[in-house]
C-alpha positions as a Markdown table, in Angstrom:
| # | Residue | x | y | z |
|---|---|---|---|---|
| 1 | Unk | 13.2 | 14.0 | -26.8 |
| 2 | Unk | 13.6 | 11.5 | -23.6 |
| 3 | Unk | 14.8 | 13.7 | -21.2 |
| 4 | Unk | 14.0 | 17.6 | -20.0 |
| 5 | Unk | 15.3 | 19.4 | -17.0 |
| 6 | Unk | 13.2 | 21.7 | -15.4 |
| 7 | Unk | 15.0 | 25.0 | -13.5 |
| 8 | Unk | 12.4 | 27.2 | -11.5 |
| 9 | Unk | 13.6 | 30.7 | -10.0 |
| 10 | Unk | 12.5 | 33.9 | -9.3 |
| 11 | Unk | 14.7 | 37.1 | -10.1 |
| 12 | Unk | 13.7 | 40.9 | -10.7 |
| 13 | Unk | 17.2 | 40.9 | -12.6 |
| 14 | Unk | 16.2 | 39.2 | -16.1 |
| 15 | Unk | 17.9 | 41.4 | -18.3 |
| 16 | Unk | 21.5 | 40.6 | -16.5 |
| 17 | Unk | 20.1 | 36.9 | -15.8 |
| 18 | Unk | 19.5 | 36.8 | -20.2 |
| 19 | Unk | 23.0 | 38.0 | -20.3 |
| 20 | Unk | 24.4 | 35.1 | -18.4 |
| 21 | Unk | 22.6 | 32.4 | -19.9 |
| 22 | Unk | 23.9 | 34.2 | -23.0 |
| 23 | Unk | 27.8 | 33.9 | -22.2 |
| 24 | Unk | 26.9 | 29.9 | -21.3 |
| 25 | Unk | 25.6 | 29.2 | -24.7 |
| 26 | Unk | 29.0 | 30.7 | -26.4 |
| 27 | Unk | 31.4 | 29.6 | -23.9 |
| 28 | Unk | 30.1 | 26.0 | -24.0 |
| 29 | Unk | 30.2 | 25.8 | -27.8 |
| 30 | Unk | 31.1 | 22.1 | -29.1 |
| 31 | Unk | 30.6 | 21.0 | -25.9 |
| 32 | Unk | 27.5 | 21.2 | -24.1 |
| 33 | Unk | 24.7 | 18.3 | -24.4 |
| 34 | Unk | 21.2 | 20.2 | -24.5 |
| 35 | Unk | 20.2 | 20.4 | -27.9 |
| 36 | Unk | 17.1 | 22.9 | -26.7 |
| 37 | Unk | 15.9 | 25.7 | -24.2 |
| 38 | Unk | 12.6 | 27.2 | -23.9 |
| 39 | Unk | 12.5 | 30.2 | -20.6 |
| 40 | Unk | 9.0 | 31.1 | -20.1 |
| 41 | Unk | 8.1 | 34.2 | -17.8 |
| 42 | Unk | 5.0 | 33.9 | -15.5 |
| 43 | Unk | 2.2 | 36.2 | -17.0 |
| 44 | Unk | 1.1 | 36.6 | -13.0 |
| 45 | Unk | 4.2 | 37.0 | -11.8 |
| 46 | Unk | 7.1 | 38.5 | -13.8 |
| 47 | Unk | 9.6 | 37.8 | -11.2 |
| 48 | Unk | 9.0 | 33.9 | -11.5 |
| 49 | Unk | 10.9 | 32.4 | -14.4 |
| 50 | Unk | 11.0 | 28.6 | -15.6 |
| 51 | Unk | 13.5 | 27.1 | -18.1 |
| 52 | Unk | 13.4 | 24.1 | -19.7 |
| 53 | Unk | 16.2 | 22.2 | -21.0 |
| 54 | Unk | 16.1 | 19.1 | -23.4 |
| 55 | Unk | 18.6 | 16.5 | -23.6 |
| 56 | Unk | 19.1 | 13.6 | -25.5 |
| 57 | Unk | 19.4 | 11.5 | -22.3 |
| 58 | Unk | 20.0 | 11.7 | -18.6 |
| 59 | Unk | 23.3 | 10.5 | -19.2 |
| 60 | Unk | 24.1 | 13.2 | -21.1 |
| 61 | Unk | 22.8 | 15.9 | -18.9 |
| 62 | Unk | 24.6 | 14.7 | -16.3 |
| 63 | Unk | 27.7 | 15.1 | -18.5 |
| 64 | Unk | 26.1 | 19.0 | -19.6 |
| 65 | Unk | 26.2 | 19.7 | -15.7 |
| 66 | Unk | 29.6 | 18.9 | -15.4 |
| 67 | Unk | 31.0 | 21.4 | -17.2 |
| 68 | Unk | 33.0 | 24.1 | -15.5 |
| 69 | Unk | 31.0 | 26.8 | -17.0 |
| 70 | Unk | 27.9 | 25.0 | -16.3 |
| 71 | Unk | 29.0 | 25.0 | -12.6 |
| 72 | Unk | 30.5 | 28.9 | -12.5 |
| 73 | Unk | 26.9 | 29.8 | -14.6 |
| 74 | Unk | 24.8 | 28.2 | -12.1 |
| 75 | Unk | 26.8 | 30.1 | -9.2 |
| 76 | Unk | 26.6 | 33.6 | -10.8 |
| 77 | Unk | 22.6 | 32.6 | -11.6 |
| 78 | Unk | 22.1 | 32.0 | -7.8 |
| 79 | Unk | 23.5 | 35.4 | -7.0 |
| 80 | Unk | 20.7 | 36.8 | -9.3 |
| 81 | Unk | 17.7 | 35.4 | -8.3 |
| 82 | Unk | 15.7 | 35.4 | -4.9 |
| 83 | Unk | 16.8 | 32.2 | -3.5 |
| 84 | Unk | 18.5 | 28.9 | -5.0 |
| 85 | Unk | 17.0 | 27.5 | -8.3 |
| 86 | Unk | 15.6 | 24.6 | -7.9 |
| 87 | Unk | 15.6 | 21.5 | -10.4 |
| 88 | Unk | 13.2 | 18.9 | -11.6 |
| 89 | Unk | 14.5 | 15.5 | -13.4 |
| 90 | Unk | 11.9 | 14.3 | -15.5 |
| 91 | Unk | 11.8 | 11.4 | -18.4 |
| 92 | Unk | 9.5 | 12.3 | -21.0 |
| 93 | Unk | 6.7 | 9.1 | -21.6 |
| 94 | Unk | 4.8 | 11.2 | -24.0 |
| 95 | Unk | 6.3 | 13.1 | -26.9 |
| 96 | Unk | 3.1 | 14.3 | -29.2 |
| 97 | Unk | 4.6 | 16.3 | -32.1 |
| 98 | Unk | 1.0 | 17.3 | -33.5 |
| 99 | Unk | 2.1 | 18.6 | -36.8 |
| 100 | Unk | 4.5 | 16.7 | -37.5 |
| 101 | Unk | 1.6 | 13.5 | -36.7 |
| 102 | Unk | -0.4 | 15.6 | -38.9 |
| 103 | Unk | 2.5 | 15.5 | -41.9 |
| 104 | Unk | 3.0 | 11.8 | -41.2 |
| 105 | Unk | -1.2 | 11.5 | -42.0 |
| 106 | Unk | -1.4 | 13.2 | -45.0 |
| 107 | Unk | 1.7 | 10.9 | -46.8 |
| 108 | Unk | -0.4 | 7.9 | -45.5 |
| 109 | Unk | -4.2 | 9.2 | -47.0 |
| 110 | Unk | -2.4 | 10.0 | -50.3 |
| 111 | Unk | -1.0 | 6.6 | -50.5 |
| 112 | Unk | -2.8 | 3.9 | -48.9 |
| 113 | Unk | -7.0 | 5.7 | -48.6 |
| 114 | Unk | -9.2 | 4.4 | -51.5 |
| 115 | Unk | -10.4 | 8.1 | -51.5 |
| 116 | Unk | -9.1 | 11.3 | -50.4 |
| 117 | Unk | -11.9 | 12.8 | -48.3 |
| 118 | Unk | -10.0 | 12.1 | -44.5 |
| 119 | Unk | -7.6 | 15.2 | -46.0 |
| 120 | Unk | -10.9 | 17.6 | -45.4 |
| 121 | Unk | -9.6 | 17.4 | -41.4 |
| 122 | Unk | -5.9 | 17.8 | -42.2 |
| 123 | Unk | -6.0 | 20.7 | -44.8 |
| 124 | Unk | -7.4 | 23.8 | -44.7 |
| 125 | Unk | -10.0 | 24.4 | -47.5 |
| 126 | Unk | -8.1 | 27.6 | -48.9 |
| 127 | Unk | -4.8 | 25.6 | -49.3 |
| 128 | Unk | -2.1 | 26.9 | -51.4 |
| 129 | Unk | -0.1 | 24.5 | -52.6 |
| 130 | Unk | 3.3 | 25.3 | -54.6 |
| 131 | Unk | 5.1 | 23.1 | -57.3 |
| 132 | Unk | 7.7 | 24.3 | -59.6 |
| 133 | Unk | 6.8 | 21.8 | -62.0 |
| 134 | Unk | 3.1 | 23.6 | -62.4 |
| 135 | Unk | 2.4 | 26.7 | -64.0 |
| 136 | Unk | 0.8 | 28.0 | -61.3 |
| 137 | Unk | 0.1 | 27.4 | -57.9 |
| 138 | Unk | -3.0 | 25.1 | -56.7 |
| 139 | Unk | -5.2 | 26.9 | -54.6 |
| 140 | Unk | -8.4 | 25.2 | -52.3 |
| 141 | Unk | -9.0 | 21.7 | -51.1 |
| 142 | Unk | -10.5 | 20.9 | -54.1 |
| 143 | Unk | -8.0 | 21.7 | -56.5 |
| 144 | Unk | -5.5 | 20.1 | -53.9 |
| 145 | Unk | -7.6 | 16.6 | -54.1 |
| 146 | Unk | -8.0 | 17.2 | -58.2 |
| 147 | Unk | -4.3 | 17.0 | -58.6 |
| 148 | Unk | -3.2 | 14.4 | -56.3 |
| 149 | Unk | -5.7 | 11.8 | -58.1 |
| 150 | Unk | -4.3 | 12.9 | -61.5 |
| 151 | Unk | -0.9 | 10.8 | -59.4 |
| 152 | Unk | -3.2 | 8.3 | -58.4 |
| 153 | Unk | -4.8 | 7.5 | -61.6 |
| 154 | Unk | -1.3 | 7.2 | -63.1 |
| 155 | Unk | 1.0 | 5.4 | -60.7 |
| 156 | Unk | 0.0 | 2.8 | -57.9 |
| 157 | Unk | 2.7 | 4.2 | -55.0 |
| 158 | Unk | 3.9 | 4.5 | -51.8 |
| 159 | Unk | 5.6 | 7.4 | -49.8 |
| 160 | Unk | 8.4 | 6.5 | -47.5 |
| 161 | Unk | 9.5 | 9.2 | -45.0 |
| 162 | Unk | 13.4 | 9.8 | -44.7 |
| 163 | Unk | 13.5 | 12.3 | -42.5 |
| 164 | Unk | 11.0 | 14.5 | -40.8 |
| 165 | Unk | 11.6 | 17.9 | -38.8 |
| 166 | Unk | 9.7 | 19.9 | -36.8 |
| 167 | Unk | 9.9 | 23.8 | -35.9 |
| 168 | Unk | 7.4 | 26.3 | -35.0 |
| 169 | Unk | 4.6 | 26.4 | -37.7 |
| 170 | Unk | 6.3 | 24.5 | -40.7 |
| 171 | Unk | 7.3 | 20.6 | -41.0 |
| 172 | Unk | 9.8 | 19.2 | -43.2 |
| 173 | Unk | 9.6 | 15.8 | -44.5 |
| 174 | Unk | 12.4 | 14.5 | -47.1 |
| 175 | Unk | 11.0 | 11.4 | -48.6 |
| 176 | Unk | 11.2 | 8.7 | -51.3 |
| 177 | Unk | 8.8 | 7.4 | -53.8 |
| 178 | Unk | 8.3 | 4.5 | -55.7 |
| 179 | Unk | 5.4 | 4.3 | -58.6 |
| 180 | Unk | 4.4 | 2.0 | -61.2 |
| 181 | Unk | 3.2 | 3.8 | -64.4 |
| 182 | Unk | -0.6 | 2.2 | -64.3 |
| 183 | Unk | -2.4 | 5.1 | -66.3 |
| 184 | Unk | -2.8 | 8.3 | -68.3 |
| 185 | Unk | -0.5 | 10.6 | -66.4 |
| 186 | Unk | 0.3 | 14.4 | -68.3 |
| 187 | Unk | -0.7 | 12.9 | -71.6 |
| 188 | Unk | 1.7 | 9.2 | -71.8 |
| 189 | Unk | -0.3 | 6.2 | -71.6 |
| 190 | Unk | 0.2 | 3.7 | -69.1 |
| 191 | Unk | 3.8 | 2.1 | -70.0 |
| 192 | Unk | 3.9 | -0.7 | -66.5 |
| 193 | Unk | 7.4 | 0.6 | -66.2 |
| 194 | Unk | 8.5 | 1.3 | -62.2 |
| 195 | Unk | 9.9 | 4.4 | -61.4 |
| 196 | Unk | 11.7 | 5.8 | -58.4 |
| 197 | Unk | 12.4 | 9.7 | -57.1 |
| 198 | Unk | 13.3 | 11.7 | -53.7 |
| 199 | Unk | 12.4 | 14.7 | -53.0 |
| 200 | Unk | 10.9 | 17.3 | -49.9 |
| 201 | Unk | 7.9 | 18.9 | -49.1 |
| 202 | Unk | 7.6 | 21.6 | -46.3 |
| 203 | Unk | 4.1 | 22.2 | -44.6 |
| 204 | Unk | 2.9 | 25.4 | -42.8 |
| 205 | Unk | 0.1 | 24.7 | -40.6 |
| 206 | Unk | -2.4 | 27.2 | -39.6 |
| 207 | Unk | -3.7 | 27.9 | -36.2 |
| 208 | Unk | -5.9 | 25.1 | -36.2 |
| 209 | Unk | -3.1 | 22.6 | -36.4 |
| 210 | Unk | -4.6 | 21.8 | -40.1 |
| 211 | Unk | -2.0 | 22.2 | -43.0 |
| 212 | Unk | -2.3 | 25.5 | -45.1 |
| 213 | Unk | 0.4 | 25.9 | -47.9 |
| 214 | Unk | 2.9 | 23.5 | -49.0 |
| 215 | Unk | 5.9 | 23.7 | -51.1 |
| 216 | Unk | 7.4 | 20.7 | -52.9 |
| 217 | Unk | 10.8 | 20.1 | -54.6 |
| 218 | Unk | 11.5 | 16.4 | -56.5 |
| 219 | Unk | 12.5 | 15.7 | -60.1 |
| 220 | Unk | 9.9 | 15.4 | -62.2 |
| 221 | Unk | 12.1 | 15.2 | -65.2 |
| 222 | Unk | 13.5 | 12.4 | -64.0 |
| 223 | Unk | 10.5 | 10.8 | -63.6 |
| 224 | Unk | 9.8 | 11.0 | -67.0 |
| 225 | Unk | 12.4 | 10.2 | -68.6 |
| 226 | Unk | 11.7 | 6.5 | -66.4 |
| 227 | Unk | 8.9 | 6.8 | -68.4 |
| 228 | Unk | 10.6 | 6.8 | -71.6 |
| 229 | Unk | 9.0 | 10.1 | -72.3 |
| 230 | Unk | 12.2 | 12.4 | -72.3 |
| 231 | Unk | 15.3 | 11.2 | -73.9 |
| 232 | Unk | 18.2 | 11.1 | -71.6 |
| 233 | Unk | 21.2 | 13.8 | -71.8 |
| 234 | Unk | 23.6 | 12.8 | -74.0 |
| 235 | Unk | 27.2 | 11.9 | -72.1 |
């Protein structure tokens, strides 16, 4: 985000003003710039509405207003409200996605911390973590800590994030790993060999901004037939 239009009115019409804003969205389909919109209704005073637009620039908002439906929209939205709208330009100097920070933390405590005891502020203690390579799913903090060191005793590794994304309670992160095979891990003794894998995990984070289930998806087969412990398919 580095650039939000604010748009401030007042208007005891919402229901036709929702309609409106409605018939922009579809007619400006595969053309308009704003990639988000957030209208927030004054809990003292339900006539008093404020919208907020994001952009990925000023340029391109500039290009969003010039649209003839953006300018017919913005006519038809004046005759609805109690005066003219009025705008506010701003540049966004701070961005704080908190979960997704949060997300970023926990790859970087699994990887790089000597222990795993900074993940008692990130994660909630009943935790429920879900991995279709286990039997069953890992429930608690505890657990959670007991099954990431059975990786850590096996592989020396690092996380790199490809891609992270943000919405309401739940982050995505698609990432890439890289491992080499140092100890015991699921029974085969340390082979030195390096082994590579993608995959995604998705976070929901409680109330409290700390993480409370996760879901992962990567190919553990893969991995171990890196490992020389599965044979490959035969071609």
């Amino acid at each position: 985000m580095t650039f939000v239009q604010l748009i401030d009115c007042r208007t005891s019409r919402f229901e036709e003003l929702d309609r409106l804003m409605n018939q922009w969205v579809e007619q400006t389909r595969g053309r308009r710039t704003a990639t988000h919109a957030v209208v927030g209704k004054d809990r003292g005073d339900t006539s008093h509405l404020v919208e907020i637009v994001e952009f990925p620039s000023y340029e391109e908002a500039m290009r969003n207003s010039k649209l003839p439906e953006t300018d017919r929209i913005f006519r038809e939205m004046s005759a609805l409200c109690e005066g003219t709208p009025t705008f506010t330009d701003l540049d966004v100097v701070r961005d704080a996605r908190l979960n997704a920070d949060t997300a970023r933390r926990f790859f970087e405590i699994v990887t790089a911390s000597h222990d795993l005891s900074p993940l008692t502020g990130l994660v909630e203690e009943d935790y429920r973590d879900h991995d279709p390579a286990n039997e069953r799913d890992v429930v608690g903090l505890k657990d959670l800590r007991r099954e990431l060191d059975a990786w850590r005793a096996g592989f020396d590794f690092t996380f790199r994030a490809e891609d992270r994304v943000a919405q309401g309670d739940r982050v995505c992160t698609r990432w890439s790993w890289e491992g080499i095979h140092k100890g015991d891990f699921l029974g085969i003794p340390a082979t030195g060999r390096r082994a590579t894998m993608t995959g995604m995990t998705v976070f929901r984070f409680s109330t409290s901004g700390r993480v409370a289930e996760g879901w992962w998806q990567y190919d553990r087969l893969g991995l171990l037939r890196q490992l020389g412990a599965v044979e490959p398919p035969e071609l």
